[in-house]
Structure formats: structure tokens, C-alpha cells
Short mmCIF file of the C-alpha atoms (twelve columns), coordinates in Angstrom:
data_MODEL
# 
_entry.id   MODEL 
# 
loop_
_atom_site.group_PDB 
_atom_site.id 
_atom_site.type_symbol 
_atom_site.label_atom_id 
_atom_site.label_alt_id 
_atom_site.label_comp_id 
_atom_site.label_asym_id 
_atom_site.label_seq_id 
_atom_site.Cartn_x 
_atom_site.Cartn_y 
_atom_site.Cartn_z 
_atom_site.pdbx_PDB_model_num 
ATOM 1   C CA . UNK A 1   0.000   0.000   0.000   1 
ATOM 2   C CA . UNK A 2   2.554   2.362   1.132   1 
ATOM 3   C CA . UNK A 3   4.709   1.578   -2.261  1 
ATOM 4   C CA . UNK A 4   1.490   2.583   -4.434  1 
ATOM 5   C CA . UNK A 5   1.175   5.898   -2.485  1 
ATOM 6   C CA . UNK A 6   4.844   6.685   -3.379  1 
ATOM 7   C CA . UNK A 7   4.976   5.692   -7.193  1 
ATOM 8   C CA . UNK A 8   1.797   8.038   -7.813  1 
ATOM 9   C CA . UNK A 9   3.274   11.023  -5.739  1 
ATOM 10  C CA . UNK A 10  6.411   10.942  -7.512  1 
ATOM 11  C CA . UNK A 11  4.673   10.592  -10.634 1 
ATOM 12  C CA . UNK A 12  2.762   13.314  -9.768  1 
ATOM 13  C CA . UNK A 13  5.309   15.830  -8.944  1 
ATOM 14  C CA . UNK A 14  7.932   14.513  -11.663 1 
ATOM 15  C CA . UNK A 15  4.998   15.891  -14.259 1 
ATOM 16  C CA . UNK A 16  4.627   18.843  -12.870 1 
ATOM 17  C CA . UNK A 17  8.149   20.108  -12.224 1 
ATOM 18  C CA . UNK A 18  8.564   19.065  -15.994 1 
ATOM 19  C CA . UNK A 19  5.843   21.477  -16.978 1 
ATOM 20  C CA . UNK A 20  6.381   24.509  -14.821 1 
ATOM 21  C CA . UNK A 21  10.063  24.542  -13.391 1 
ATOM 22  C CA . UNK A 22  12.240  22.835  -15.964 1 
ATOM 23  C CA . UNK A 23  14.143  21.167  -12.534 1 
ATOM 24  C CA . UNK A 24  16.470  17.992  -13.310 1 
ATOM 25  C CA . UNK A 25  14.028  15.591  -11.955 1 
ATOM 26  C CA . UNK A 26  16.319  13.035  -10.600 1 
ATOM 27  C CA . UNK A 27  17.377  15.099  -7.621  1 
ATOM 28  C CA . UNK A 28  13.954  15.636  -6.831  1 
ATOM 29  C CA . UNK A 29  12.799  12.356  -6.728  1 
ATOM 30  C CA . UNK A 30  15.658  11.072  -4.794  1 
ATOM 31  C CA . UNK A 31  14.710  13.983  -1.482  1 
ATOM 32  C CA . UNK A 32  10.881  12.888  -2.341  1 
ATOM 33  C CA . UNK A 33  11.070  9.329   -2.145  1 
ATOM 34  C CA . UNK A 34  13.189  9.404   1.187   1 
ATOM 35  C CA . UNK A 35  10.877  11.965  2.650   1 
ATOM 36  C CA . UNK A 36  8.089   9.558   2.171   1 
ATOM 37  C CA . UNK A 37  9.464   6.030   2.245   1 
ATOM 38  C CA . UNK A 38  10.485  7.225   5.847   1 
ATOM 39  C CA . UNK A 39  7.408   8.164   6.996   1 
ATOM 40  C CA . UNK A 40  5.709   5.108   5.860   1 
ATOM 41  C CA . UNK A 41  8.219   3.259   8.603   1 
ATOM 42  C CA . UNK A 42  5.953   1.306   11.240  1 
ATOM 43  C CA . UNK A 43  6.525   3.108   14.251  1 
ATOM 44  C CA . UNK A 44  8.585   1.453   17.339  1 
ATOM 45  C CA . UNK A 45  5.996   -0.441  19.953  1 
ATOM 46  C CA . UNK A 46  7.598   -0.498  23.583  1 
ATOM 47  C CA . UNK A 47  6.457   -1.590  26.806  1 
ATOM 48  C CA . UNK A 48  5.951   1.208   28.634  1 
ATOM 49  C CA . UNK A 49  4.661   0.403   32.118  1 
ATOM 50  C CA . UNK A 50  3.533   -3.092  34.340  1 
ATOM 51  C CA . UNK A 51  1.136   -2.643  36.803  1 
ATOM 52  C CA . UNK A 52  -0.441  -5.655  39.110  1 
ATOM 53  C CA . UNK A 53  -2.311  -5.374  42.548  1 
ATOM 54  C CA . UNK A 54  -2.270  -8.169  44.948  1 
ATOM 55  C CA . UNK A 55  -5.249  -10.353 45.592  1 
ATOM 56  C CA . UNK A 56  -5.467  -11.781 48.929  1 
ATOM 57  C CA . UNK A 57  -7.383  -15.363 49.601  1 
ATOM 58  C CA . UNK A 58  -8.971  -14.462 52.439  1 
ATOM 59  C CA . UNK A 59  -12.214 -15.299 54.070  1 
ATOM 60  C CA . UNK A 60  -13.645 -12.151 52.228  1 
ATOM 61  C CA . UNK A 61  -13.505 -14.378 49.691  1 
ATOM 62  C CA . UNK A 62  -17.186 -16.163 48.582  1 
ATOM 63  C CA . UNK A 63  -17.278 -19.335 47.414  1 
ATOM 64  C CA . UNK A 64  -18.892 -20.230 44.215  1 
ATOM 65  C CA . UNK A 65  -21.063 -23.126 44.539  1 
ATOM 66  C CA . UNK A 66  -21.510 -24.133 40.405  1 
ATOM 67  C CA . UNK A 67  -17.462 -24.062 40.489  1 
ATOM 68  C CA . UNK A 68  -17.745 -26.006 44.022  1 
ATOM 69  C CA . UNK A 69  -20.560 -28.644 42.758  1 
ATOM 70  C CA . UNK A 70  -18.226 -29.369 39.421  1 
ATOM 71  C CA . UNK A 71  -14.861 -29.795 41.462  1 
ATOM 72  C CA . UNK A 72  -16.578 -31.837 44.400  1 
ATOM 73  C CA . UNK A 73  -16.600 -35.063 42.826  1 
ATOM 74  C CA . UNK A 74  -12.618 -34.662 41.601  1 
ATOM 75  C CA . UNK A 75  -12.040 -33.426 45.364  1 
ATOM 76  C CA . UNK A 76  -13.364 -36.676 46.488  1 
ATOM 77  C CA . UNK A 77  -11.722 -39.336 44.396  1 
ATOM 78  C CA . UNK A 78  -8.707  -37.159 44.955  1 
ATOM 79  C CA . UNK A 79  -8.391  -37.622 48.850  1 
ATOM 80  C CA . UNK A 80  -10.225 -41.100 48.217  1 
ATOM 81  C CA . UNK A 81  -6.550  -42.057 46.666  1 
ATOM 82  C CA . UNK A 82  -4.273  -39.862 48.503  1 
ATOM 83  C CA . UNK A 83  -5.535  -40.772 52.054  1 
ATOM 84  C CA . UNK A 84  -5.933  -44.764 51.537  1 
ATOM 85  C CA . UNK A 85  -3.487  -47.012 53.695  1 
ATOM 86  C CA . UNK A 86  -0.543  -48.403 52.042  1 
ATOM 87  C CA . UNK A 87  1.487   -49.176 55.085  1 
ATOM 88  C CA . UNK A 88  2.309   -49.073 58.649  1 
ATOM 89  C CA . UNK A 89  4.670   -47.058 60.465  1 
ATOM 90  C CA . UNK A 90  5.374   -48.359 64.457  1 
ATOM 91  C CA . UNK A 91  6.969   -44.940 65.188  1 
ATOM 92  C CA . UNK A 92  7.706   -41.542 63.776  1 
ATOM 93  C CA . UNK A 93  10.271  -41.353 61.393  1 
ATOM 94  C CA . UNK A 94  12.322  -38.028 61.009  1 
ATOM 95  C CA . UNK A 95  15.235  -36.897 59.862  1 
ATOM 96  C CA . UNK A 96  16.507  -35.532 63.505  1 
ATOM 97  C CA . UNK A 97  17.002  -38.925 65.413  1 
ATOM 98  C CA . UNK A 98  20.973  -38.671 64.134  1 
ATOM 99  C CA . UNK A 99  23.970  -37.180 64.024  1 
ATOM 100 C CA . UNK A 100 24.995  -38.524 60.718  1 
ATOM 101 C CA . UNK A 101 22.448  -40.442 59.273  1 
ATOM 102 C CA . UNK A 102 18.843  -40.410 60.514  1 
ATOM 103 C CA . UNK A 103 15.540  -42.499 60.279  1 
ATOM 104 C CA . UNK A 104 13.902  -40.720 57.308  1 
ATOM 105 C CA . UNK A 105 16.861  -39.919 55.564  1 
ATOM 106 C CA . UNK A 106 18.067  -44.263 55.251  1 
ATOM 107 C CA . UNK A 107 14.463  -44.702 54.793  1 
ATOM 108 C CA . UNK A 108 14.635  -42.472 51.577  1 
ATOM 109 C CA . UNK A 109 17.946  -43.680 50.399  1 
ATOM 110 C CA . UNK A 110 17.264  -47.417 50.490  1 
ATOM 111 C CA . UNK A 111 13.669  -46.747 48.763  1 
ATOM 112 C CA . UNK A 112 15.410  -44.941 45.782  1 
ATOM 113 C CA . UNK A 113 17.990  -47.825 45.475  1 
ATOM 114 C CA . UNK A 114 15.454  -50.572 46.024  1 
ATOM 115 C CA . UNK A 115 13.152  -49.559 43.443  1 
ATOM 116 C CA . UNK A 116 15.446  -47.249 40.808  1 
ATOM 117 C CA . UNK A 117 17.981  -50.230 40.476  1 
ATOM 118 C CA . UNK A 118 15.557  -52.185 38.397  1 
ATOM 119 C CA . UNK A 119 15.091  -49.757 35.603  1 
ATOM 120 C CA . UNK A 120 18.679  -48.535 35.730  1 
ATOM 121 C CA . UNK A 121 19.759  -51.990 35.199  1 
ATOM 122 C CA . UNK A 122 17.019  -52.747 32.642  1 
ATOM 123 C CA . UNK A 123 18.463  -49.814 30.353  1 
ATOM 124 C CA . UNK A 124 21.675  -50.122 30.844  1 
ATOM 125 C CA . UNK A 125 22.666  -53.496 32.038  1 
ATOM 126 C CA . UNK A 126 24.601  -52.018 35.118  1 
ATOM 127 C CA . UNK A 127 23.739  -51.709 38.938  1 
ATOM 128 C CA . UNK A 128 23.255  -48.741 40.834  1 
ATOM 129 C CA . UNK A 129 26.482  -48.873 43.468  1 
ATOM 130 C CA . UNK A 130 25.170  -46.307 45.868  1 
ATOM 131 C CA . UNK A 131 22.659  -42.940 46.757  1 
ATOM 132 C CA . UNK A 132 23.115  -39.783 47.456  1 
ATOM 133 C CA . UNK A 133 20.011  -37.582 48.383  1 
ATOM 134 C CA . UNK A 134 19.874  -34.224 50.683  1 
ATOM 135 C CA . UNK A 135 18.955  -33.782 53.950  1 
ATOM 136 C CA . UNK A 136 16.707  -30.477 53.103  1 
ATOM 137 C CA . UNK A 137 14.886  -32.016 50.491  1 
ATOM 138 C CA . UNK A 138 13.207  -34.106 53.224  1 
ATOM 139 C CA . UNK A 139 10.058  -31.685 54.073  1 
ATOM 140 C CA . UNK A 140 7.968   -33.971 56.946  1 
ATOM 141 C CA . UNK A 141 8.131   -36.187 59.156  1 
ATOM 142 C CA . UNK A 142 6.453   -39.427 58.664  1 
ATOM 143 C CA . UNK A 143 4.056   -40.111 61.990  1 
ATOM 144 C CA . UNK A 144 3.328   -43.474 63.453  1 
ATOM 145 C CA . UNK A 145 0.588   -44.667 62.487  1 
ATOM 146 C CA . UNK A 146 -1.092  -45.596 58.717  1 
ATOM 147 C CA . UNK A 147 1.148   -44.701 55.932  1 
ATOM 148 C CA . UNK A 148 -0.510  -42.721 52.862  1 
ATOM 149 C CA . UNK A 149 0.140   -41.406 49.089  1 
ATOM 150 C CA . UNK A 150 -0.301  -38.041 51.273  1 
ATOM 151 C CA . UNK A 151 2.582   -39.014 53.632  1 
ATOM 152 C CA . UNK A 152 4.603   -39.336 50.207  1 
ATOM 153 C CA . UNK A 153 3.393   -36.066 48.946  1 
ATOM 154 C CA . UNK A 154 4.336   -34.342 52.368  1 
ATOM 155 C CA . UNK A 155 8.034   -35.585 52.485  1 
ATOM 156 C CA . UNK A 156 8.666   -35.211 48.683  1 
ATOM 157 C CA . UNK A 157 6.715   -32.297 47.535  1 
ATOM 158 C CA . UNK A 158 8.932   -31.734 45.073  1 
ATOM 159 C CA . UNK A 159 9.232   -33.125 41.422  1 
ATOM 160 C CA . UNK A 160 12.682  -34.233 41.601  1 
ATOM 161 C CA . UNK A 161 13.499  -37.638 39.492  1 
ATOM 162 C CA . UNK A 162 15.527  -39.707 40.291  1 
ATOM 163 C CA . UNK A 163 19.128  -39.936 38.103  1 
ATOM 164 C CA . UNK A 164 22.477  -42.059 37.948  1 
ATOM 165 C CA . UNK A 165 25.943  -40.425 37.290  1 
ATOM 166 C CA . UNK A 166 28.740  -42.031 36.399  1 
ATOM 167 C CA . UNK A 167 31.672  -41.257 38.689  1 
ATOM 168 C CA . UNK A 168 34.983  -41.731 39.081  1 
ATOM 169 C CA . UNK A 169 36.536  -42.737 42.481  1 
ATOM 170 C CA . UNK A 170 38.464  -39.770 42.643  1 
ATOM 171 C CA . UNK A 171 34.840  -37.449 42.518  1 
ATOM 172 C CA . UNK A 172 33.467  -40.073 44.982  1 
ATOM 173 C CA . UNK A 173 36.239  -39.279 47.836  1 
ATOM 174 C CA . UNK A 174 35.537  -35.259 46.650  1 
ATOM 175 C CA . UNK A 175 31.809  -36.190 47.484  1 
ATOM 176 C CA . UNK A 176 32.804  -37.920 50.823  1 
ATOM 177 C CA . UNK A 177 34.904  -34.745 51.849  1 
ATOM 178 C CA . UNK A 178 31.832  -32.705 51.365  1 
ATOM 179 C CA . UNK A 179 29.427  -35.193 53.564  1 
ATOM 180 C CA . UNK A 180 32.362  -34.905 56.396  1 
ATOM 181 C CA . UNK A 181 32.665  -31.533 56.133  1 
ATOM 182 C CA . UNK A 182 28.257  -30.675 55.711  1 
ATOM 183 C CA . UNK A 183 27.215  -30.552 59.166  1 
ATOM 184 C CA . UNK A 184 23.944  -32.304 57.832  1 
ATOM 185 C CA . UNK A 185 22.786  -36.069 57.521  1 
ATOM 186 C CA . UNK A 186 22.919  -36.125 53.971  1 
ATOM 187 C CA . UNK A 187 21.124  -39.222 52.853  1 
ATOM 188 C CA . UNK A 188 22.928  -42.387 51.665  1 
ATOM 189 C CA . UNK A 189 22.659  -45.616 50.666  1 
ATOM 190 C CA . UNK A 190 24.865  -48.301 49.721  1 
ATOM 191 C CA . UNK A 191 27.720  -46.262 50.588  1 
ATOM 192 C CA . UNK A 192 29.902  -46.722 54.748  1 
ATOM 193 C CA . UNK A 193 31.904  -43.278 55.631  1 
ATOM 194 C CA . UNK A 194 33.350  -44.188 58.827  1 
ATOM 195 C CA . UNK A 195 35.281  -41.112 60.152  1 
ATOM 196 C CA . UNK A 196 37.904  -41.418 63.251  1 
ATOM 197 C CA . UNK A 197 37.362  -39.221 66.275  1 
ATOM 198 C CA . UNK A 198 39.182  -36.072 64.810  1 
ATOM 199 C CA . UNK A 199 37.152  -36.558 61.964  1 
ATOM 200 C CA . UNK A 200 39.391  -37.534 59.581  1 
ATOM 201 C CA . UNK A 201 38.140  -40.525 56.905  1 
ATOM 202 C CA . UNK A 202 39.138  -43.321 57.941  1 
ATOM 203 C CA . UNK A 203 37.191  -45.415 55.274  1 
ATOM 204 C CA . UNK A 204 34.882  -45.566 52.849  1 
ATOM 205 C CA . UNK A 205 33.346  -48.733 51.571  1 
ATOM 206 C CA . UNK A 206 31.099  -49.065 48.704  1 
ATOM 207 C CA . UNK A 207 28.713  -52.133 48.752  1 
ATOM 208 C CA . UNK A 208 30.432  -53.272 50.971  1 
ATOM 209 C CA . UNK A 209 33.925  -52.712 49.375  1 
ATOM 210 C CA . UNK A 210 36.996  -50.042 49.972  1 
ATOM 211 C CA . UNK A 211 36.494  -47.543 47.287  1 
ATOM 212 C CA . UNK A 212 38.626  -47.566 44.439  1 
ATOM 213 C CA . UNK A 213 40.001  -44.481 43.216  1 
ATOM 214 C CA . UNK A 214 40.204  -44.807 39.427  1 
ATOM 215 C CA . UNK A 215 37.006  -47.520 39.550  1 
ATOM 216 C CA . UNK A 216 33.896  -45.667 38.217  1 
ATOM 217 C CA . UNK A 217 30.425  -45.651 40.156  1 
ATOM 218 C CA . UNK A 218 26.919  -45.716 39.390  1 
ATOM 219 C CA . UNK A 219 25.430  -43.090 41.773  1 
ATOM 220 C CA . UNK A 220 21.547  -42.626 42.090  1 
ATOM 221 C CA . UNK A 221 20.874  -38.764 43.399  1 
ATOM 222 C CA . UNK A 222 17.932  -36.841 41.855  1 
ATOM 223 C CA . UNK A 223 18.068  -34.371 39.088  1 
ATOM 224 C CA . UNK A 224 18.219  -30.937 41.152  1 
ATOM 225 C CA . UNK A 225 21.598  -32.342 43.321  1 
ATOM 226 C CA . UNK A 226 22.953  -33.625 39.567  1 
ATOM 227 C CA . UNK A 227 22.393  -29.619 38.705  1 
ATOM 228 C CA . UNK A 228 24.485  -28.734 41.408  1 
ATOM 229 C CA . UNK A 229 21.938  -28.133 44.042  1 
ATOM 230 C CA . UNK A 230 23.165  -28.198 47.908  1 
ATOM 231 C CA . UNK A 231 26.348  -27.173 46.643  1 
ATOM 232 C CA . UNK A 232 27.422  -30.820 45.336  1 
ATOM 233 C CA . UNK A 233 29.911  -29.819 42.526  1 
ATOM 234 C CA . UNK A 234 31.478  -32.936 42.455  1 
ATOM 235 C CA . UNK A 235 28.648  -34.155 40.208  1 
ATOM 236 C CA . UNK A 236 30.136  -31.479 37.425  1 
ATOM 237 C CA . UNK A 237 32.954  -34.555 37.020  1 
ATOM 238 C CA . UNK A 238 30.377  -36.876 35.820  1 
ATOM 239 C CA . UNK A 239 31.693  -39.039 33.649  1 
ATOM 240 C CA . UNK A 240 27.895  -39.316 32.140  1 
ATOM 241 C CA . UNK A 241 24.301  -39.619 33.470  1 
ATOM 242 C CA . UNK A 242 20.711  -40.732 32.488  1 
ATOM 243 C CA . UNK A 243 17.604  -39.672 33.885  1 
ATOM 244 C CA . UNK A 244 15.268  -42.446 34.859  1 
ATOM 245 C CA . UNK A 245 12.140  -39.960 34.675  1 
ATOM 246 C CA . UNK A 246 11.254  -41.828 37.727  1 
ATOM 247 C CA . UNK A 247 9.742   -39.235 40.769  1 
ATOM 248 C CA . UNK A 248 11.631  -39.856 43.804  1 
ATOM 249 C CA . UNK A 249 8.161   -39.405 45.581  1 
ATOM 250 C CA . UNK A 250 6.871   -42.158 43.153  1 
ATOM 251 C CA . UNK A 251 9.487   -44.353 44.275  1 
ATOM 252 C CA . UNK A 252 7.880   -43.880 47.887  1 
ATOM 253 C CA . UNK A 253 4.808   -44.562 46.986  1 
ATOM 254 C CA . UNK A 254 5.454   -47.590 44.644  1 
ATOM 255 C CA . UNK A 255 7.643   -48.737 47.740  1 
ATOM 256 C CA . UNK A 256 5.031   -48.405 50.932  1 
ATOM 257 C CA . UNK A 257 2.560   -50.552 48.642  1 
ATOM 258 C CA . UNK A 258 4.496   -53.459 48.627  1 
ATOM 259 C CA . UNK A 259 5.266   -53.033 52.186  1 
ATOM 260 C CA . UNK A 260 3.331   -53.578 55.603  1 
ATOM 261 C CA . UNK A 261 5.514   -52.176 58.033  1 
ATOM 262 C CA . UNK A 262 7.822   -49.306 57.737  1 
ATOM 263 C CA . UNK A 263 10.629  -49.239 60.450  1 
ATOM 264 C CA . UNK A 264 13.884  -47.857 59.265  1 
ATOM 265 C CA . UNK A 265 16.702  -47.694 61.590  1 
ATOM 266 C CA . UNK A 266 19.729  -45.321 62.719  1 
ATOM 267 C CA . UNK A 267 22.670  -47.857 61.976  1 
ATOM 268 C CA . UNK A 268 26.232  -47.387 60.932  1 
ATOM 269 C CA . UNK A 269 26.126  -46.624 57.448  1 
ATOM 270 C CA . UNK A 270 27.990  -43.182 58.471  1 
ATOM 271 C CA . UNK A 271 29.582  -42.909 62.196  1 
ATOM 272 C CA . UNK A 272 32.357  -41.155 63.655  1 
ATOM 273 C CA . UNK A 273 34.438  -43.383 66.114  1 
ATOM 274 C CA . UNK A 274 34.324  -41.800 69.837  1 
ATOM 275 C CA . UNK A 275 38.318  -43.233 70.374  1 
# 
């Protein structure tokens, strides 16, 4: 459109200059056709300004009861599922009953190796050697009493999967260093730190065997430690890893149901000798 307008204006003017001014038409046209080939140029659109206002959810707030009568039903089956027993637990289980490794924390470790091994194997043809979870991403303690989906959904809100890296010995004692040095009860599985009474490592077994250094391991952790969460950038030396797309809260749940009784125990799968 804008082309059109500027072919018939400078055909316009070009025949008029020619019959009353006698101008060289060329440098006409040329100031002409930038004039107006510039001002058909679409103009720049910015943002300008953002505004938002903060809604509270409140009691002020009235409930609709069309919206409530539709989601009822979905409520229903929801908590139907999420509140039915899958297991029993004889005492609470939390991940404060330690000084280096606690109830909830083996509890999660041994579920992840228990039930991740089976696909990790199945894709690869290799065994998961150890886990490595953190101690913050356990958000609840489990109470005694009947063990639900909810319970899963409490400790693991999160949507963390469960993955295996590939590392060397060398990134394993790096890792170990960091567990001795954390302050938390990091949880583990598959994997003995025993530390002497300064502290120091004294040794490290995995499955049961001293590490090797220039061995490598298959180490299940979930995806946001593998990222570098919790500060573990020893998992930047992967050698390689593959994510199982398998929910670490999953891995509860598929767990408890083939369960009756959940009783996981402070042992000595990380201690610090007293002499």
C-alpha cells in the first residue's frame, strides 16, 4: 500500500516540475522518495509500564457453589486415593534422630535404590552402586501410624526424578569430603563413611567394598543435586548420566505398597568413632 502511495506522488510531482520549473528531476525524486518512504516506517511499539495489585485469599472471599458442585466429585476421588493405607509405620520417622544419618533420611535412600535399580539396570545393564540424596529435600516427618500417598506427597513435595551419574573414584572421595565436612545427615545408601574421632576418613566402603580411586560408580541422586543443588559440585565430574524420569516421591509410593511395616533404623552406614 505504502509503495502505491509513493509511485503516484512521484509521478505526480515529476509531471509537474517538468511542466512549470524545468528542474532535473532526478534530484527531486531522490529527497521525495526518502521523505516519504520514511514516513511510511511502522513506528517502534515499547512496553511502557507493568502494573499488578495483589489479591489476597482471604475469608472475604465467597465461594462459588456451580465451580464447588463441578470440582466436588474430583475433590473426592482425589483424597479417596491420597488418604488410603498403604502401610504401617510403628513410630515416627524423622530426619533428627541422628547425628549422621537419621531415620527418614536411610528410609529415603534405600527406597530410591530398592526400586530405581531395576530400571537402571534394565536400560543399561549395570547396577546402581550407591545414593546420594539431601537432607533439606526431606520436608515432613512421617508419623506413626497408617502410611498414605499423602505421607509421600508431604516428604517429597517436590518433582525431583531420580538420576544415575557415572563417577569416578576420585569425585566419589571429593563427594565424601563434602558429607564430612556438611554438618547435615545427607542421605545415603549403599555407601559406609566411617570417620575417626578427629574426623578424619578413615574409610569408605562401597557395597560393601573399599572404594577404588580410578574404579567408576553408578550413583543414584535426583536431578536438582545432579544440577548442582546443595552445593554438590562434584557431580560437574560426571563421567555421564541418564535420567530415569522416575519421581523420587513415586518411588515412595510404589515402595510403601508393597510393604506392611515401615521401620527404618539409625545404623552405621555413616559414624564417627568416639576413640
Amino acid at each position: 500500500m505504502c509503495s502505491t502511495n509513493v509511485k503516484n506522488l512521484l509521478a505526480y510531482y515529476c509531471a509537474k516540475i517538468e511542466r512549470n520549473m524545468g528542474l532535473k528531476i532526478q534530484h527531486f525524486v531522490t529527497i521525495i522518495t526518502f521523505v516519504v518512504v520514511y514516513s511510511c516506517k511502522d513506528s517502534k511499539i515499547e512496553l511502557s509500564e507493568i502494573k499488578g495489585k495483589e489479591v489476597p485469599v482471604d475469608s472475604v472471599l465467597v465461594s462459588n457453589a456451580q465451580i464447588e458442585a463441578f470440582v466436588k466429585p474430583y475433590r473426592n476421588r482425589v483424597n479417596e486415593v491420597l488418604d488410603s493405607t498403604l502401610a504401617f509405620a510403628p513410630f515416627t520417622i524423622t530426619k533428627t534422630d541422628g547425628e549422621l544419618n537419621t531415620t527418614a533420611g536411610n528410609l529415603m535412600a534405600d527406597v530410591v535404590l530398592a526400586e530405581a535399580n531395576p530400571i537402571y539396570k534394565s536400560r543399561t545393564g549395570n547396577n546402581i552402586d550407591f545414593v546420594l540424596l539431601n537432607h533439606g529435600g526431606i520436608r515432613s516427618i512421617i508419623s506413626k501410624g497408617t502410611i498414605t500417598s499423602r505421607t509421600a506427597y508431604e516428604v517429597m513435595p517436590f518433582e525431583n526424578t531420580i538420576v544415575v551419574a557415572e563417577l569416578t573414584g576420585k569425585s566419589v572421595l571429593e563427594m565424601v569430603a563434602y558429607l564430612r565436612d556438611s554438618g547435615r545427615a545427607h542421605p545415603i545408601s549403599g555407601l559406609q563413611i566411617i570417620l575417626d574421632h578427629e574426623s578424619n576418613i578413615k574409610s569408605v566402603k562401597i557395597q560393601g567394598k573399599p572404594i577404588e580411586e580410578n574404579k567408576t560408580y553408578h550413583v543414584a541422586t535426583s536431578n536438582y543435586l545432579l544440577n548442582g543443588g546443595d552445593r554438590m559440585g562434584f557431580f560437574k565430574g560426571a563421567v555421564k548420566s541418564l535420567n530415569t524420569d522416575y519421581l523420587i516421591r513415586n518411588a515412595m509410593i510404589d515402595y510403601f505398597k508393597k510393604v506392611d511395616t515401615v521401620a527404618p533404623k539409625v545404623d552405621d552406614r555413616f559414624i564417627k568413632l568416639k576413640n
